[in-house]
Every structure is written in structure tokens, then in C-alpha cells.
Backbone as ProteinMPNN parsed JSONL, in Angstrom:
{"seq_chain_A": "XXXXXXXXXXXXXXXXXXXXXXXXXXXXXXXXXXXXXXXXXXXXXXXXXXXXXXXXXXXXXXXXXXXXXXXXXXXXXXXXXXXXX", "coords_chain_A": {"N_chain_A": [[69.528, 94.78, 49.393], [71.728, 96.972, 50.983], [74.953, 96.589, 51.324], [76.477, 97.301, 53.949], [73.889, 96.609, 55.619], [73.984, 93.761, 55.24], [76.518, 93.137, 55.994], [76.521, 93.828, 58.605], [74.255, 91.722, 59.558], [75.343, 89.666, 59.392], [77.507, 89.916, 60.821], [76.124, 89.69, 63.456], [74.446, 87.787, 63.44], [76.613, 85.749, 63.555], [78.058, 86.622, 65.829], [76.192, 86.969, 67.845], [74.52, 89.626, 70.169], [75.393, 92.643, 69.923], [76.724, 95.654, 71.164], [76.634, 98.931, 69.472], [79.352, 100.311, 69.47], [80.8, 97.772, 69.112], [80.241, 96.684, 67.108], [80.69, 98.457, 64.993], [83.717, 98.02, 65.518], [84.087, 94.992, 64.747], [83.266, 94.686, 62.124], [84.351, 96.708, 60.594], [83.336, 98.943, 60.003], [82.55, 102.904, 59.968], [82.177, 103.904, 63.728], [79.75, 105.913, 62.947], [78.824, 104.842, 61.207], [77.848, 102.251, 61.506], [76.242, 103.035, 63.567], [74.194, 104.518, 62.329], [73.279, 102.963, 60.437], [72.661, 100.746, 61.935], [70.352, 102.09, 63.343], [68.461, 102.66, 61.181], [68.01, 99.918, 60.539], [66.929, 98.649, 62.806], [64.661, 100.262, 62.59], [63.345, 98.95, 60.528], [62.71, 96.512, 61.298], [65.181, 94.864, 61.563], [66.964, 93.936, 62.908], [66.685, 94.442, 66.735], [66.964, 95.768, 69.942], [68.136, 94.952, 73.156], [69.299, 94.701, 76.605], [72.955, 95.518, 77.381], [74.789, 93.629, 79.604], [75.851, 95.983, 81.224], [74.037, 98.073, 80.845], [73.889, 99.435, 78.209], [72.617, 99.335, 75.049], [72.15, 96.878, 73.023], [72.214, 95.578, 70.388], [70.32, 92.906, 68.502], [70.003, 90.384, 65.977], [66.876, 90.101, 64.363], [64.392, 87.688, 63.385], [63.42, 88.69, 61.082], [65.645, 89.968, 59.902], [67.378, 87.956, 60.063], [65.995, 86.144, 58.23], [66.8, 87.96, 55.837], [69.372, 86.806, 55.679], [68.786, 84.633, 54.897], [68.816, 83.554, 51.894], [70.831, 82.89, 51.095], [72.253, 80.641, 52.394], [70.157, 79.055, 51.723], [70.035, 78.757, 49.127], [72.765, 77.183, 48.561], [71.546, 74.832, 50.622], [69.297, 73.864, 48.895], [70.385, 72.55, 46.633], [70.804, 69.745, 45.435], [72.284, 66.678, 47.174], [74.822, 64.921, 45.402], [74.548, 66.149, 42.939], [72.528, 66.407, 42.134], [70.128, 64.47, 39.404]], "CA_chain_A": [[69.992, 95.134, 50.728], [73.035, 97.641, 51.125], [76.156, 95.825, 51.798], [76.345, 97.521, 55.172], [73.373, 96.008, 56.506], [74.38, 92.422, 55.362], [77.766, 92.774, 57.133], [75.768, 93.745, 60.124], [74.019, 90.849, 59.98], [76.176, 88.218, 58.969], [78.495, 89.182, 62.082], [75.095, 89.845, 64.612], [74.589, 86.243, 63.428], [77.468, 84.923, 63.966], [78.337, 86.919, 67.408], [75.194, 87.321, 68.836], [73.75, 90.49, 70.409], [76.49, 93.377, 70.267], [76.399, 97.144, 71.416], [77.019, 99.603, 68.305], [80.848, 99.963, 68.901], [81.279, 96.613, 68.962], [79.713, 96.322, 65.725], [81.831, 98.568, 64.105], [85.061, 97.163, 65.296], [83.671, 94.273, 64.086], [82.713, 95.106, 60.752], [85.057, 97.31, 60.35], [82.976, 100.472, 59.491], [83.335, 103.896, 61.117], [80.59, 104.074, 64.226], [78.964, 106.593, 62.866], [78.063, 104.05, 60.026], [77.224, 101.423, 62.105], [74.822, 103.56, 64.398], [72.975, 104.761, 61.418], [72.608, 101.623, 59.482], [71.853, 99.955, 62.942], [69.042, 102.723, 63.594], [68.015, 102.277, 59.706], [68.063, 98.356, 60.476], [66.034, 98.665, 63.685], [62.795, 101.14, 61.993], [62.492, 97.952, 59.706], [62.929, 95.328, 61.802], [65.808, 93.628, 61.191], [67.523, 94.217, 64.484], [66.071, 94.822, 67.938], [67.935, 96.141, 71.129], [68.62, 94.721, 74.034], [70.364, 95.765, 77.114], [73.796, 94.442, 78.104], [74.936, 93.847, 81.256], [76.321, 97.682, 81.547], [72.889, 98.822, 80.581], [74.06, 100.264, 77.039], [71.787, 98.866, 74.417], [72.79, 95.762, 72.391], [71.415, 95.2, 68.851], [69.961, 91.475, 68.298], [69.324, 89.996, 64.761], [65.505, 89.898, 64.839], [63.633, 86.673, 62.973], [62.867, 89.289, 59.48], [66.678, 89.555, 59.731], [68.062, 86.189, 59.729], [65.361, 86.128, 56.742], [67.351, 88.318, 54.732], [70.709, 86.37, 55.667], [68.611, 82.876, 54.41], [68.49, 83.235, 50.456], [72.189, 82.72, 50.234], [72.238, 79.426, 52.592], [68.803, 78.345, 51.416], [70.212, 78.03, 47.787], [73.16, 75.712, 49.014], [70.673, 73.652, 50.681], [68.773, 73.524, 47.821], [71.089, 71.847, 45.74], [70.965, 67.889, 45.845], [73.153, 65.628, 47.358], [75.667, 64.508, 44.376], [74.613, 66.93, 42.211], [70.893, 65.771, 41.274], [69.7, 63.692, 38.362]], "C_chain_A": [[71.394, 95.721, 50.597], [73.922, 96.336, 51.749], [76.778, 95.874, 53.079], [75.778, 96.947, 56.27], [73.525, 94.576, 56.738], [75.625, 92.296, 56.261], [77.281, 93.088, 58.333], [74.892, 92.407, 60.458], [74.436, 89.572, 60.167], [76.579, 88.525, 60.638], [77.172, 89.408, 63.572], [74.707, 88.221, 64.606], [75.388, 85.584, 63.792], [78.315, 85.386, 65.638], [77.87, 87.316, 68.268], [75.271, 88.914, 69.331], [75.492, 91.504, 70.41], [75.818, 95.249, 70.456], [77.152, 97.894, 69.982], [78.598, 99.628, 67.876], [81.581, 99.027, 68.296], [81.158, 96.314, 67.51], [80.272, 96.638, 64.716], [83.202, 98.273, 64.303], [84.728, 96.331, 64.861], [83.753, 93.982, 62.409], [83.454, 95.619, 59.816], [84.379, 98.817, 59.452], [82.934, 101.24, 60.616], [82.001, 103.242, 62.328], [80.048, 104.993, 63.974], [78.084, 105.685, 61.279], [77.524, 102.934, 60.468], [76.266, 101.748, 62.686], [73.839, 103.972, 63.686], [72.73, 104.03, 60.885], [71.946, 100.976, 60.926], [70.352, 100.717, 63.346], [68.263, 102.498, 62.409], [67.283, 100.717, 60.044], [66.152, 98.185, 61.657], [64.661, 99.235, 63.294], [62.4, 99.621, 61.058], [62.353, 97.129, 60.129], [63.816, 94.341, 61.286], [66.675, 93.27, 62.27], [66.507, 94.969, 65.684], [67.05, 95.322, 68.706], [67.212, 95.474, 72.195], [69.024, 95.586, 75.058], [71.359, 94.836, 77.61], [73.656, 94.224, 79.516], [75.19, 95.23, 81.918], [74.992, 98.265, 81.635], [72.734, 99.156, 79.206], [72.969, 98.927, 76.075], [72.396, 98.318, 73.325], [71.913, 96.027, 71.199], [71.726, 93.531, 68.594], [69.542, 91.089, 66.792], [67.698, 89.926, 65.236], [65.015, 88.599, 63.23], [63.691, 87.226, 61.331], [64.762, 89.04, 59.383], [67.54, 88.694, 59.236], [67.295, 85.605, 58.548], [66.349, 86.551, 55.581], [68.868, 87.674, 54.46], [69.972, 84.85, 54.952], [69.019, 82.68, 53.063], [70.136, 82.306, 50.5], [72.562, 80.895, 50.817], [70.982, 78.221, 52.003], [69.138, 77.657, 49.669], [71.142, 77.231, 47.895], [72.342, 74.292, 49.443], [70.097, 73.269, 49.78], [69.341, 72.77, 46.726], [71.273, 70.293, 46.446], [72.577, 67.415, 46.009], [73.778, 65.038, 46.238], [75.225, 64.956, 42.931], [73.366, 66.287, 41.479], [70.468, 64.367, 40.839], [70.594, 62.959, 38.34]], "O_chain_A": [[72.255, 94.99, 50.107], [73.544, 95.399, 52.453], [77.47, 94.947, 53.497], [76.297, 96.708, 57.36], [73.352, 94.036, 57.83], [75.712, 91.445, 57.147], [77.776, 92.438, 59.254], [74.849, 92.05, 61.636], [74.017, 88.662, 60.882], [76.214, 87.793, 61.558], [77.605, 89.205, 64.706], [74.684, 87.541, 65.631], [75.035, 84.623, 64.476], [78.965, 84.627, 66.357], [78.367, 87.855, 69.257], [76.205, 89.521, 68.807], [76.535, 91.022, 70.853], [74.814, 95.795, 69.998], [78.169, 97.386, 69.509], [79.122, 99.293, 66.814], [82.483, 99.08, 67.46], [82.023, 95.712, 66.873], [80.509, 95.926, 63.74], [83.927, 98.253, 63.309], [85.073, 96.61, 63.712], [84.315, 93.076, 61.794], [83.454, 95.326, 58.62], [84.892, 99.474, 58.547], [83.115, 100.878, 61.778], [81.141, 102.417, 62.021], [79.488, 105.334, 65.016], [77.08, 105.978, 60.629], [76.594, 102.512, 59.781], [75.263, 101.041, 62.584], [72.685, 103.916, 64.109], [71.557, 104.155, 60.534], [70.738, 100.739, 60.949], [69.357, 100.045, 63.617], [67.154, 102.044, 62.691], [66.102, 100.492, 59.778], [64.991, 97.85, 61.422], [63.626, 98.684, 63.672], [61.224, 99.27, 60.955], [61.645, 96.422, 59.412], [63.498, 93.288, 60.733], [67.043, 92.099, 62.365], [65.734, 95.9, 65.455], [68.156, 95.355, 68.165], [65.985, 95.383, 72.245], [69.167, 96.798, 74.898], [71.098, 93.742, 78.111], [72.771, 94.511, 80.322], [74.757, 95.513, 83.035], [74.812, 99.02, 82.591], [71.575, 99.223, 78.798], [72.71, 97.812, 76.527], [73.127, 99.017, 72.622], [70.916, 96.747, 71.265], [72.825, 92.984, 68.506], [68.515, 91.673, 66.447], [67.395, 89.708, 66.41], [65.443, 88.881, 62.111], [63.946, 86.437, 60.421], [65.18, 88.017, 58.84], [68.252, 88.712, 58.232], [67.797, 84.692, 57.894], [66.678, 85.83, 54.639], [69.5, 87.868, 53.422], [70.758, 84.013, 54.507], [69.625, 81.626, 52.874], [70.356, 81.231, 49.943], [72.99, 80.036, 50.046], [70.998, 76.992, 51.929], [68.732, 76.616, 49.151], [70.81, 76.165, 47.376], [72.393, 73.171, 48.938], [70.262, 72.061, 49.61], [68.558, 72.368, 45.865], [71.703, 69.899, 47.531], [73.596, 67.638, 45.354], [72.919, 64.24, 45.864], [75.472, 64.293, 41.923], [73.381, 65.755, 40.369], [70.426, 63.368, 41.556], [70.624, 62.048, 37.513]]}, "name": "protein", "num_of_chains": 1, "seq": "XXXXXXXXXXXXXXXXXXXXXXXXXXXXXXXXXXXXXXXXXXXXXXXXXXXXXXXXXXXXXXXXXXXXXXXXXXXXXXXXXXXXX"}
């Protein structure tokens, strides 16, 4: 996974549904890199849209998404309580 789309999801995870700008202040990439990784994101399903309250169209982590954000918490969990054996 590009490094783009993980920082899109990490902070869509952690700040819920945001409209494209937001995403790149956020993120800190231009918006023209956020709107194409977010359109990229969206053909695969890893983000959905929304609409805010304005109307403008939010981007939501979608379920496959928060998949690709698991490996990295899933192997913390995976490690025993006081270090195993």
C-alpha cells in the first residue's frame, strides 16, 4: 500500500469522515494528492463518500479499509501478555 493511502487512512480513522481539503491539511499533502489518492482509494473500496452537512462529499474509511490499517495493530495484539513462554 503507497504511503499516501495509509496516511489517509490512519487520519480517516482517527478523525472520522472528512471532505478532501480537510484531508490534505491533515495529512499534509498537496489537494491535488489527496483527491487523487482519495478517488484511487474509493474505485477499490477503501473509502466511501458521504455528504457533510454543506453537501460537499466527505470520504469515510470503509470496513476493506480499516482492514488494511489492522496488520500493524493485529501484530501488537498478537504478542502475549509478559512476553509468552
Amino acid at each position: 500500500m503507497s504511503n499516501n493511502r495509509k496516511t489517509i487512512l490512519q487520519a480517516l480513522a482517527t478523525h472520522g469522515p472528512q471532505v478532501a481539503a480537510d484531508v490534505a491539511e491533515i495529512t499534509g499533502l498537496t489537494r491535488k494528492q489527496a483527491t487523487d489518492t482519495l478517488f484511487q482509494m474509493k474505485q477499490i473500496g477503501l473509502v466511501t463518500t458521504i455528504k457533510d452537512v454543506t453537501g460537499i462529499p466527505a470520504y469515510k474509511i470503509t470496513d476493506a479499509g480499516k482492514k488494511h490499517l489492522a496488520p500493524t495493530s493485529r501484530n501488537e495484539s498478537e504478542t502475549p501478555a509478559g512476553g509468552g513462554a
